[in-house]
C-alpha positions as CSV (number, residue, x, y, z in Angstrom):
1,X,-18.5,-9.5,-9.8
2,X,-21.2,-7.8,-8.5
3,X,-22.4,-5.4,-5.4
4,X,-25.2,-5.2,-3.6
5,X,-25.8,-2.8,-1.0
6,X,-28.4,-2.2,2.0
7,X,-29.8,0.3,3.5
8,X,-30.0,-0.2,7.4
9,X,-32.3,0.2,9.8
10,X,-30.0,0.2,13.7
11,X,-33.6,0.4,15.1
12,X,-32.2,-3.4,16.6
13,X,-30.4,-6.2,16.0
14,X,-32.1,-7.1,12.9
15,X,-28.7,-6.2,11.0
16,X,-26.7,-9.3,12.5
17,X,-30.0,-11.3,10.9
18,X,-29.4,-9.9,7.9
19,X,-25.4,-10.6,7.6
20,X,-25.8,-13.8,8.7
21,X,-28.1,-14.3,5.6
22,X,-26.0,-12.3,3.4
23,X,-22.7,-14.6,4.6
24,X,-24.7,-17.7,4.2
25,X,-25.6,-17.6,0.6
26,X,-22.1,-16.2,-0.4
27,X,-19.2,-18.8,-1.8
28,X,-16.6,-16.0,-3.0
29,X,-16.9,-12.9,-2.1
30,X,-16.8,-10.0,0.8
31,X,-19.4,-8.8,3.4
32,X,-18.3,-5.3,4.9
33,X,-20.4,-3.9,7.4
34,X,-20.6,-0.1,7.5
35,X,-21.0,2.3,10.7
36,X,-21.5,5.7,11.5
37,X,-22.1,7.4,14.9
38,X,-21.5,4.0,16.0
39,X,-24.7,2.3,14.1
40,X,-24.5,-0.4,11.5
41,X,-26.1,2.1,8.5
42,X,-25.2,-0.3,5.7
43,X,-24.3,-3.5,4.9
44,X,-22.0,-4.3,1.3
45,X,-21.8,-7.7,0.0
46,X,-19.2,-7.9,-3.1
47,X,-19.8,-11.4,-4.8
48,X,-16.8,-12.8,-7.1
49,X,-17.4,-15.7,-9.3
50,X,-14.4,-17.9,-10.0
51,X,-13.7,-20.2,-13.2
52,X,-11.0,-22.3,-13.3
53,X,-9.6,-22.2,-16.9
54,X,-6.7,-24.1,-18.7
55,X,-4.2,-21.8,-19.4
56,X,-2.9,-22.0,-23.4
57,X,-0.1,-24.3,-23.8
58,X,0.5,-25.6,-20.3
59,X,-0.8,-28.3,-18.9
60,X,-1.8,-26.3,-15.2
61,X,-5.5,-24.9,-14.0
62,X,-5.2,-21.1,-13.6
63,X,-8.2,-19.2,-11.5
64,X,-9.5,-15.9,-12.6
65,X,-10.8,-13.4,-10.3
């Protein structure tokens, strides 16, 4: 798993550019827009990767997060 965050500018609406690229090259994961003084100051993008593994013993596909 890993986080990126980035610093915003709420100078415009260059920050729903910027989700929307964040979103788009995202599979698994989280996008959290953060505001203060109601302006976008930061945008968090948590990416998960998920493998699908047998489990030991059992014939069943188990995910890991």
């Amino acid at each position: 798993m890993s986080t990126s965050q980035t610093p915003v500018s709420a100078a415009g609406p260059d920050w729903v550019a910027l989700v929307r690229e964040k979103v788009e090259s995202l599979r698994f994961g989280v996008v959290q827009i953060v505001v203060h003084d109601r302006k976008v100051t930061q945008i968090e993008r948590t990416e998960k990767t998920r493998l699908d593994a047998p489990v030991a013993g059992s014939g069943s596909r188990r995910e890991l997060t």
